[in-house]
C-alpha positions in Angstrom: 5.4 -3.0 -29.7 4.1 0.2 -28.6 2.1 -1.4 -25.4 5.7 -2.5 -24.3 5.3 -6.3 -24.0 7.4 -7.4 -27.1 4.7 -8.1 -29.6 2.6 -11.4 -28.2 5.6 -12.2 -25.8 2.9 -12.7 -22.8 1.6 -16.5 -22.5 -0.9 -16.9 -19.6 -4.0 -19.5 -19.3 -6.3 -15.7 -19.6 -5.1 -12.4 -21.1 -3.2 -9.9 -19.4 -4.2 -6.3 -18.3 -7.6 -7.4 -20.4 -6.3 -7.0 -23.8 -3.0 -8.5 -24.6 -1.0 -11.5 -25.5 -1.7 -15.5 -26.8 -4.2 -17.5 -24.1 -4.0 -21.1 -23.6 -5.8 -22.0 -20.8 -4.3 -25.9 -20.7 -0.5 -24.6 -20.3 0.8 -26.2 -17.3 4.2 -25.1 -17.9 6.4 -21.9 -17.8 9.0 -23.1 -20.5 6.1 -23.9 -22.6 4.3 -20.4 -22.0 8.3 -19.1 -22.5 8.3 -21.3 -25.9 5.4 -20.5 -27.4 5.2 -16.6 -26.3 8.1 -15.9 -28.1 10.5 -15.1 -24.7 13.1 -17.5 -25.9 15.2 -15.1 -27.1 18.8 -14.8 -25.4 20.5 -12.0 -22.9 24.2 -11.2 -23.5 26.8 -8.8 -21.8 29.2 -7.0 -24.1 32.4 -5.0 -23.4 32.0 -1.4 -24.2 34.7 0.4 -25.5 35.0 4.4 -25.2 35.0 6.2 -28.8 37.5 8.8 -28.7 37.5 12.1 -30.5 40.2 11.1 -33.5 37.8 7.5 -34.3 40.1 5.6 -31.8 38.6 3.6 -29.0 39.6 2.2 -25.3 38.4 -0.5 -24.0 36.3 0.2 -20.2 35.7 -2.4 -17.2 31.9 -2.2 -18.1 29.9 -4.4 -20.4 26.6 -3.6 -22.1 23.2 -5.7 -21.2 21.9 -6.3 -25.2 18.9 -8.9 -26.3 19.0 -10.5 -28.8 17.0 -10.5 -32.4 13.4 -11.8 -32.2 10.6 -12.8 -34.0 9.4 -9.3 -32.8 12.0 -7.1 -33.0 14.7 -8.4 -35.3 17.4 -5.5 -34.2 20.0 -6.4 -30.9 17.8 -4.2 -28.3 20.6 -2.2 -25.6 18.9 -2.9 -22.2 21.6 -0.8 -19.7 25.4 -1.4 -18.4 26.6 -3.5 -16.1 30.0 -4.7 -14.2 31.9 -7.9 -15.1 30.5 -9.9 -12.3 26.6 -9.0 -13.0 24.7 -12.2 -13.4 21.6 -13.1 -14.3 19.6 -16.0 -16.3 18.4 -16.3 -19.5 14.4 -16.6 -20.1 14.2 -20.4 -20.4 16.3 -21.0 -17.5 13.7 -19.1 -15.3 11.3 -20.9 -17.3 13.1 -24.1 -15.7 13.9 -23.2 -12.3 9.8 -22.4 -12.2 8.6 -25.8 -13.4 10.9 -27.1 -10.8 8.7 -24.9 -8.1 5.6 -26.3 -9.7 6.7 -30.1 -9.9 8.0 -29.2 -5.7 4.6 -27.4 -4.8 1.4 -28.3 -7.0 0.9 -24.8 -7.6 -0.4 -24.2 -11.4 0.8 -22.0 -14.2 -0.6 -18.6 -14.8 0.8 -16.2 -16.5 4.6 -15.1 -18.4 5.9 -12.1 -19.7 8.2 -9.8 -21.3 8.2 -5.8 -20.4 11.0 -3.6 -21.1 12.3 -4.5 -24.9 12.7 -7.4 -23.3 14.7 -6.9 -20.0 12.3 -7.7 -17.6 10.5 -11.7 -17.6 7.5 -12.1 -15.3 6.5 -15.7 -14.9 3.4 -16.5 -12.2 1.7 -19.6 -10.7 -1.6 -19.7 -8.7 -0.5 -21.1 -5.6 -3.5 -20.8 -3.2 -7.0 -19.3 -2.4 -8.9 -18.2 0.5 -12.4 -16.4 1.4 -12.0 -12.9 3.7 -16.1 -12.9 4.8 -17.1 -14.6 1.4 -14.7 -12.2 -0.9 -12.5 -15.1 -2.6 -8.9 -14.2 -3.1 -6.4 -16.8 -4.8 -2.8 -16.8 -4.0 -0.1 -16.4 -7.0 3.8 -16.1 -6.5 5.2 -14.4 -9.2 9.7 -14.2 -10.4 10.6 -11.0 -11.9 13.6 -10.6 -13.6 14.6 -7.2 -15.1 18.5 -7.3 -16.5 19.0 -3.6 -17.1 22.4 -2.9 -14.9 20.2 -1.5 -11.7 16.9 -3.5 -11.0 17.0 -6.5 -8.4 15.3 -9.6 -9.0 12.3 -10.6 -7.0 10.1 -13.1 -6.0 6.8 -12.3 -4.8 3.8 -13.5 -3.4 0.7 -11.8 -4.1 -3.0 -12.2 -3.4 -5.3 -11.9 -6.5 -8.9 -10.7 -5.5 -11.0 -13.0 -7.8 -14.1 -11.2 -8.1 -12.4 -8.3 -10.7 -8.8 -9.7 -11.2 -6.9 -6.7 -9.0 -3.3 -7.6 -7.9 -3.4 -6.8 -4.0 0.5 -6.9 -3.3 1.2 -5.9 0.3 4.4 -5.1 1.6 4.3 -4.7 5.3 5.9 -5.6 8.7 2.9 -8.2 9.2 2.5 -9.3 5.7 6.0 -9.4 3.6 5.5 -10.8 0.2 8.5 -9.7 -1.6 12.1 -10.9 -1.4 14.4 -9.2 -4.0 17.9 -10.3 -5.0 20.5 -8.4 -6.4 22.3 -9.6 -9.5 25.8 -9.1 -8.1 28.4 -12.5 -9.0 26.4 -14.7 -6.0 23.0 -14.3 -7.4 22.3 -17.4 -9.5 23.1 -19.2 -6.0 20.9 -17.0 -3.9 18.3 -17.4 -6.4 18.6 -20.9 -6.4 18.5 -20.9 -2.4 15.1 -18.8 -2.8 13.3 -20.9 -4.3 14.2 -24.4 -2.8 13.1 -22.4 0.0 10.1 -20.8 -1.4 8.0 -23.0 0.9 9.2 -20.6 4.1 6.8 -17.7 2.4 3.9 -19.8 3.3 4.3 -18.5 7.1 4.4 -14.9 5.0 1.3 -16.3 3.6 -0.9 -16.9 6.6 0.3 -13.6 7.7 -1.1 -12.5 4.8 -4.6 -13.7 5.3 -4.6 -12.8 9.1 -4.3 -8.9 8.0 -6.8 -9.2 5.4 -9.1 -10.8 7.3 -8.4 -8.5 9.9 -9.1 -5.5 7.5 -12.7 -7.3 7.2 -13.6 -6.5 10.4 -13.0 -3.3 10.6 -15.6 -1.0 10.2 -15.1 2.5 8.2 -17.1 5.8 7.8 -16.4 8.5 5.2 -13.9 10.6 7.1 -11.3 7.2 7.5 -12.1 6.7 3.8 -11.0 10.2 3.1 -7.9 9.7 5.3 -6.6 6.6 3.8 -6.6 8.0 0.4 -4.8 11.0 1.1 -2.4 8.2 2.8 -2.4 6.1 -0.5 -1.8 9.0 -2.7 0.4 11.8 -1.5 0.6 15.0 -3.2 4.1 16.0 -4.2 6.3 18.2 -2.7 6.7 22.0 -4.0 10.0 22.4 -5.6 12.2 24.2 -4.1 11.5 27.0 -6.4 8.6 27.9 -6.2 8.9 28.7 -2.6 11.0 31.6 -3.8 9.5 35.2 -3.7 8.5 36.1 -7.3 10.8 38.7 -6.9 13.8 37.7 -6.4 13.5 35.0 -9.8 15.1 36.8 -12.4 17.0 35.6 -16.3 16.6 31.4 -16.4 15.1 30.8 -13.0 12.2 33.0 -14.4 12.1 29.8 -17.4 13.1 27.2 -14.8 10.4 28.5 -12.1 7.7 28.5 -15.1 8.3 24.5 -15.7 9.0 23.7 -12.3 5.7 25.1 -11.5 3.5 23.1 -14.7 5.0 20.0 -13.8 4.0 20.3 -10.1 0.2 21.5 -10.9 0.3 18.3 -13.4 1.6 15.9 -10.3 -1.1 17.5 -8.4 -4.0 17.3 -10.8 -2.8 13.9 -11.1 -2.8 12.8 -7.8 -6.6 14.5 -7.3 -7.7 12.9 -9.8 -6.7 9.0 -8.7 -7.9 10.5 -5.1 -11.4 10.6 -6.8 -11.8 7.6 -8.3 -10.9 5.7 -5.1 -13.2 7.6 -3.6 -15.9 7.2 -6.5 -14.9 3.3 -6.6 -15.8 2.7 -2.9 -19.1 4.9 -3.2 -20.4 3.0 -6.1 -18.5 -0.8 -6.2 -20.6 -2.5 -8.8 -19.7 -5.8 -7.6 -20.1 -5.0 -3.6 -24.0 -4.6 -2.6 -24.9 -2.8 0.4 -25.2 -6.1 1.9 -22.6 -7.3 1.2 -20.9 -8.6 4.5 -17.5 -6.6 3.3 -19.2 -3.6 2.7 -18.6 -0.7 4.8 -15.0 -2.2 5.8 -11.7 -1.5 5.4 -11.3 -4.3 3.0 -13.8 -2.8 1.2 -12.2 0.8 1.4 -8.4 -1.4 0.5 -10.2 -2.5 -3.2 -11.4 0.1 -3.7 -7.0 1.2 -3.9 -6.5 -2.3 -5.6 -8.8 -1.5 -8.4 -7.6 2.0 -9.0 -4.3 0.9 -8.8 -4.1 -1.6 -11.2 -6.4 0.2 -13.4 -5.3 4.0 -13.3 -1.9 4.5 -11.8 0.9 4.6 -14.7 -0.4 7.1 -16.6 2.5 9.2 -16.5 4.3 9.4 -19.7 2.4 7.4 -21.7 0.1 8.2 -25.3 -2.3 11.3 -24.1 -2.0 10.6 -20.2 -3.9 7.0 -20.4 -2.4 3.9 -18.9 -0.9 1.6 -21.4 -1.1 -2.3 -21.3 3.0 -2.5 -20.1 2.2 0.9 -17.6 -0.7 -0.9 -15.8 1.5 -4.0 -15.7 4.5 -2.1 -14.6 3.1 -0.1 -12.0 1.0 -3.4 -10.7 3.7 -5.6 -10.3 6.6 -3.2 -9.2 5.9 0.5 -9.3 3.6 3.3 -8.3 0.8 0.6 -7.5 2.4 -1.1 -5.1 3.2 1.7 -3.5 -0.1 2.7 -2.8 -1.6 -0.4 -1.5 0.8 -0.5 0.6 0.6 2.9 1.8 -3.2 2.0 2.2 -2.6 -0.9 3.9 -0.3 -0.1 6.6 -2.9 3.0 7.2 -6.3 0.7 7.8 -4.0 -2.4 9.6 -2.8 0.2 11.8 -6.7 1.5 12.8 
């Protein structure tokens, strides 16, 4: 379990993140995928009681989010607290409500998974596909479900560029992909409402394609370049503390001021060092000639993000600084990725 997704508990028709979980490229549905990746296991809120100092305990208004034993883990896994009304579904009712969207639309299975011990259920479907100047991309909408006490559901819808497999959310005014729901006591309904309605995110869709196509005909030299990947990857702010004349630091601020200032050189050195291999990516694409009709464009400059994205960012905190399986995954689908395509994005739309 140390990649994150519980043991094989990711089913997809090819593997994820390149290395992980059971492939079966004729499953056609999400409770099957749910089934046979081992993600049938059950969600359950229980009360929590305060332990007092003399062994007693009182009972609290909050209940705790637990999954149950599996095949992979055979211990009750503590996923985070919630209130009474918190609701959410269980991993084969997603499975359901999806293979009701694939019987509605056409679209195709993809890919399911679990992150998070177990909290978090991913399931996608191809939906679509499309060429910006001869660079196919293929449409997928994804649900994401995390039941932790503090992470909304979403659904999004997310273009895949098929040539290396990078996830190319966008979030933007022009192109809005992502509709989150809250699990307060309403949400099963508003869930529901989504995605008998799911059809409306095709207008978000041809958005969508407008702005990457648009993105194809812009052209780009080396100084935009640089300027979008600052954009995409800020650097962090100094801490307050280090703002401080030496001077006046004095007993724990002198300890305080020392990791303060290690953990922002690490941020830094981090952020440099995805700076660079956008950079290096757009200068030396191995699957973008110099004739390429793309090349030289701001789409070109954008996957050059996408790949770095999905393939560095979530490093932090994981075994000796390199990206895990569930880090990759994490920060594509819902995390520091995201973030900065869509920072790059909105930066080469807006030239």
């Amino acid at each position: 379990m140390g990649h994150g997704i519980l043991g094989q508990q990711y089913y997809g028709v090819e593997s994820a993140w390149h290395i992980l979980g059971k492939v079966n490229p004729n499953c056609v549905s999400a409770k099957e995928a749910v089934s046979e990746g081992g993600m049938g296991y059950d969600i359950v809120k229980a009360p929590l009681a305060a332990t007092l100092p003399d062994g007693g305990s009182v009972p609290t208004e909050n209940y705790a989010l637990m999954r149950a034993p599996n095949a992979d883990d055979p211990d009750w896994a503590y996923l985070g607290v919630c209130s009474e009304d918190y609701s959410f579904w269980q991993n084969v009712e997603i499975a359901e409500m999806v293979d009701s969207l694939i019987h509605t639309t056409g679209w195709k299975f993809s890919t399911a998974g679990a992150l998070d011990k177990g909290a978090t259920l991913f399931i996608c479907l191809k939906a679509d596909s499309f060429s910006v100047k001869g660079d196919e991309v293929a449409e997928f909408f994804t649900y994401q479900e995390t039941r932790n006490g503090k992470t909304s559901s979403n659904a999004i819808v997310s273009p895949i560029r098929v040539v290396c497999r990078n996830t190319l959310n966008v979030a933007t005014d022009r192109a809005s992909s992502l509709i989150p729901m809250r699990h307060h006591g309403t949400y099963k309904d508003i869930s529901k409402f989504v995605m008998s309605m799911i059809g409306e995110a095709a207008k978000s869709r041809d958005g969508l394609r407008q702005a990457m196509t648009a993105l194809a005909g812009i052209t780009v030299n080396d100084d935009l370049v640089n300027a979008m990947v600052m954009e995409a990857v800020p650097l962090p702010s100094v801490p307050d503390i280090l703002k401080l004349p030496k001077e006046r630091l004095e007993g724990r601020m002198v300890d305080t001021a020392k990791r303060a200032e290690y953990t922002y050189t690490t941020l830094v050195n981090s952020a440099n060092a995805l700076r660079t291999k956008i950079v290096d990516r757009y200068v030396n694409s191995p699957d973008i000639s110099d004739n390429s009709p793309i090349a030289g464009t701001a789409w070109h400059a954008f996957n050059a993000v996408t790949h770095v994205s999905t393939h560095n960012a979530g490093t932090l905190g994981t075994r000796g600084g390199k990206a895990t399986p569930e880090s990759r995954a994490k920060a594509d689908i819902f995390g520091d990725g995201l973030g900065m395509r869509n920072r790059a994005f909105k930066f080469l739309i807006s030239q």
